[in-house]
Backbone as JSON, one array per atom type, in Angstrom:
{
  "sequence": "XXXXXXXXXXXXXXXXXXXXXXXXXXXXXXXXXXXXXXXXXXXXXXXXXXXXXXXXXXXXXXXXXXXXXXXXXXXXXXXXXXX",
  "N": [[-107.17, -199.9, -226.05], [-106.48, -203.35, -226.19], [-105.06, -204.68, -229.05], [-105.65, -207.39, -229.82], [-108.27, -208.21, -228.49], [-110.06, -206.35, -229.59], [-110.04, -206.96, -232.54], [-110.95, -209.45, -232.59], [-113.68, -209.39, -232.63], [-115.44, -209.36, -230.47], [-115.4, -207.55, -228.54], [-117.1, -205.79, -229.81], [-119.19, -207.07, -229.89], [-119.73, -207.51, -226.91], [-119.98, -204.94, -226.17], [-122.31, -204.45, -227.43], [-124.04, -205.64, -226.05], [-124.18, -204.5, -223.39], [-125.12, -202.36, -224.05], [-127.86, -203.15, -224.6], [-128.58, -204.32, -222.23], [-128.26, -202.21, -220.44], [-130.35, -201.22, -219.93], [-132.32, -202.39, -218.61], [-131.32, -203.78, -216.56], [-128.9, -202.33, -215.61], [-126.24, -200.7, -213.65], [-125.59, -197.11, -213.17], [-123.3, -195.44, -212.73], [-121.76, -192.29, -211.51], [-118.79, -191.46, -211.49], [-116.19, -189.17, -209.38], [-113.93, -186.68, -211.07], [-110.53, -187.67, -210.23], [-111.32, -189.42, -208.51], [-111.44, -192.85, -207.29], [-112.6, -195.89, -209.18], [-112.06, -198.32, -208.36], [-109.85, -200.41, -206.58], [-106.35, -202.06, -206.43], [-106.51, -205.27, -205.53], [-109.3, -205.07, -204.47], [-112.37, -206.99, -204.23], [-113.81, -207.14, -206.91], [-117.22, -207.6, -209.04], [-117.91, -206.36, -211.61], [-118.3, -205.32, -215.18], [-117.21, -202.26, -216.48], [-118.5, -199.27, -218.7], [-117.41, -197.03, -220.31], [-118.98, -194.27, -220.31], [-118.96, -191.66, -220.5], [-116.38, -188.85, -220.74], [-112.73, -189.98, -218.99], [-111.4, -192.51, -218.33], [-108.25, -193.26, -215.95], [-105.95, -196.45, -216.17], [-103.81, -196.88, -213.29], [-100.97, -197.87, -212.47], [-99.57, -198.38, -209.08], [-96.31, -198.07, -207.6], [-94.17, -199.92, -204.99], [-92.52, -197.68, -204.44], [-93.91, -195.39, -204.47], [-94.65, -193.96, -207.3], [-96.53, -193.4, -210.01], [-97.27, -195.67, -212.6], [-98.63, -195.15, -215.51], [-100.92, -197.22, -217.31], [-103.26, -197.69, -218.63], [-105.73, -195.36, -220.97], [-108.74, -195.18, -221.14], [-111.83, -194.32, -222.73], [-114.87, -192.41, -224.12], [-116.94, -195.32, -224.73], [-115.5, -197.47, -224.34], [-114.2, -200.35, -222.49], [-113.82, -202.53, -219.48], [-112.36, -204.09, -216.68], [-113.51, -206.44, -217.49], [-111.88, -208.81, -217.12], [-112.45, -209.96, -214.79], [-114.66, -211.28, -215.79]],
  "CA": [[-107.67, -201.26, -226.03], [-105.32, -204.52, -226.63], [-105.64, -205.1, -230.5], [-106.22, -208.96, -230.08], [-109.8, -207.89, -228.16], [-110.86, -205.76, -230.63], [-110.01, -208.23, -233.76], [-112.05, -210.76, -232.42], [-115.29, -208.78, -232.47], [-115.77, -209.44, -228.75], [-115.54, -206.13, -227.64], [-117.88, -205.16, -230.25], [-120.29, -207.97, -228.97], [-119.94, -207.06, -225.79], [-120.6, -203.34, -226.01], [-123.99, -204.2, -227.76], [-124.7, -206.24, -224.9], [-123.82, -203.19, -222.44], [-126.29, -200.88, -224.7], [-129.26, -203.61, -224.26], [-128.67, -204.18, -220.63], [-128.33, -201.35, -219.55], [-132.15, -200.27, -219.56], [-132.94, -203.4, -217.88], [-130.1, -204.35, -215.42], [-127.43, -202.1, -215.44], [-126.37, -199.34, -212.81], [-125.02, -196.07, -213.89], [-122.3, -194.71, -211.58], [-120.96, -191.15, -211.85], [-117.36, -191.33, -210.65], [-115.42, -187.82, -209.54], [-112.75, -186.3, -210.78], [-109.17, -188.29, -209.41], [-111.71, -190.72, -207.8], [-111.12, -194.57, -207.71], [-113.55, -196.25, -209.41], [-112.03, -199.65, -207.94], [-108.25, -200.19, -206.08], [-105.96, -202.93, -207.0], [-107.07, -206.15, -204.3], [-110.81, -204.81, -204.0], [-113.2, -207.95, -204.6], [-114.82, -206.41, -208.13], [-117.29, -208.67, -210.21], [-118.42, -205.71, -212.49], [-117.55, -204.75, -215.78], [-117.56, -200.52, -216.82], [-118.6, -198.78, -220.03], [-117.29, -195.31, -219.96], [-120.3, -193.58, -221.28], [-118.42, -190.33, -221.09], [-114.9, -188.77, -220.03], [-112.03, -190.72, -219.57], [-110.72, -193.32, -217.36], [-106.85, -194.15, -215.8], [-105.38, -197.31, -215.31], [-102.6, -196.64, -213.2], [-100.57, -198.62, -211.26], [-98.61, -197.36, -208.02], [-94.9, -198.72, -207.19], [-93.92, -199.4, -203.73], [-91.98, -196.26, -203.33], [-95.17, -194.42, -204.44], [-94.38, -193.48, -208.17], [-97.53, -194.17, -210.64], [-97.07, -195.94, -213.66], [-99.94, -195.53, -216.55], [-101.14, -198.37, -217.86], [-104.6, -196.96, -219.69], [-106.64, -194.45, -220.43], [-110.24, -195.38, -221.58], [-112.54, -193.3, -223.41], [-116.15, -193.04, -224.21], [-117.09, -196.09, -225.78], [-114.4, -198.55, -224.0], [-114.61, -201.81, -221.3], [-112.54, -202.44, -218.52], [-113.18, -205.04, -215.77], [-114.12, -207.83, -218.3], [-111.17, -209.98, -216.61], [-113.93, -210.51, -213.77], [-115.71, -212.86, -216.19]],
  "C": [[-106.64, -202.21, -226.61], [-105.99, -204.65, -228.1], [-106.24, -206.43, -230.9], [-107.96, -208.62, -229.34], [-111.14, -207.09, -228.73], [-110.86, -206.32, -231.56], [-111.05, -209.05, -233.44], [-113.22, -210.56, -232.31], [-115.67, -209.23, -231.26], [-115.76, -208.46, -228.3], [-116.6, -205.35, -228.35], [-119.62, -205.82, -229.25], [-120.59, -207.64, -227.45], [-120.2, -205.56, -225.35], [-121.99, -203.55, -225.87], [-124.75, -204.49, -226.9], [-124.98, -205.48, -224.02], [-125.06, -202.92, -223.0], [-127.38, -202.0, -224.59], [-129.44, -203.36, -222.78], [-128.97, -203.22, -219.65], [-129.62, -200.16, -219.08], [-133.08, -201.34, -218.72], [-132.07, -203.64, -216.76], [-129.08, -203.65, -214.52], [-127.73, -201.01, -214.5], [-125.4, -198.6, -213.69], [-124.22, -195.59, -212.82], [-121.5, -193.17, -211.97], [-119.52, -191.3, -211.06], [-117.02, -190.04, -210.95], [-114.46, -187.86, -209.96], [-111.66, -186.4, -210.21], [-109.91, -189.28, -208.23], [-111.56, -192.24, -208.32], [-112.2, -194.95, -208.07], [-113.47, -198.23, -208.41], [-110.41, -199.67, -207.69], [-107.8, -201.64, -206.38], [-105.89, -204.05, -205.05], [-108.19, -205.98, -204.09], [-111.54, -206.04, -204.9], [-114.3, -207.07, -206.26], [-115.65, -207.16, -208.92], [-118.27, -208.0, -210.71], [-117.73, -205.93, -214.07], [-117.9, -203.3, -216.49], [-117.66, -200.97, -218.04], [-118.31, -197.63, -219.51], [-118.74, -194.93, -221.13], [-119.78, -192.15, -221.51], [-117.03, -189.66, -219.97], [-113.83, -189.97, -220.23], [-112.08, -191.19, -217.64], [-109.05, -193.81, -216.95], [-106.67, -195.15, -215.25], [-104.09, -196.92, -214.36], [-101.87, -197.49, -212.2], [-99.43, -198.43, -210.11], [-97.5, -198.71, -207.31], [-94.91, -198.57, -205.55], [-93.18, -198.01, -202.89], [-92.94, -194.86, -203.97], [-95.16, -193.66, -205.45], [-95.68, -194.23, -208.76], [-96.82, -194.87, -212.25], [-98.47, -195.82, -214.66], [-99.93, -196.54, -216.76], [-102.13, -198.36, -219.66], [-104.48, -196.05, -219.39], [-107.9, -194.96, -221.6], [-110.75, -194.3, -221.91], [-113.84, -193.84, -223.28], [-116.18, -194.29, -225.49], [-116.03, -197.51, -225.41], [-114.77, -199.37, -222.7], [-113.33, -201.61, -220.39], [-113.4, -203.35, -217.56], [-113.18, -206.26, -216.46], [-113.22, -208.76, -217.64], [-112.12, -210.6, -215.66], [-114.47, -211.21, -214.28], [-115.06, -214.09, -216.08]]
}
């Protein structure tokens, strides 16, 4: 997680929000194993909670090399730029 998003208690705030919502609102998605949860250009106006496992950012070069970026855990956001 970027350290300025966690300082600012916004990511805390916004978890808690997750953990209300999500018995009223929210969907639960199982993603597989080396599946995309979302590709870079896809229209997205979610934002995840890993509830369990992990997640990679990764981002792929034109001559088809990945670069990491993340990796998310339980307990972490991703997406929030969508707001």
């Amino acid at each position: 997680m970027n350290p300025s998003f966690e300082t600012n208690g916004f990511a805390q705030l916004l978890r808690d929000y997750l953990r209300r919502q999500s018995q009223v609102c929210a969907t639960t998605l199982t993603i597989g194993r080396r599946c995309n949860v979302y590709a870079c250009g896809d229209i997205d106006r979610s934002i995840y909670y890993v509830q369990s496992g992990h997640v990679k950012l990764l981002l792929n070069s034109p001559s088809g090399k990945e670069c990491l970026l993340a990796i998310y855990a339980p307990g972490d956001i991703f997406g929030e730029l969508c707001l």
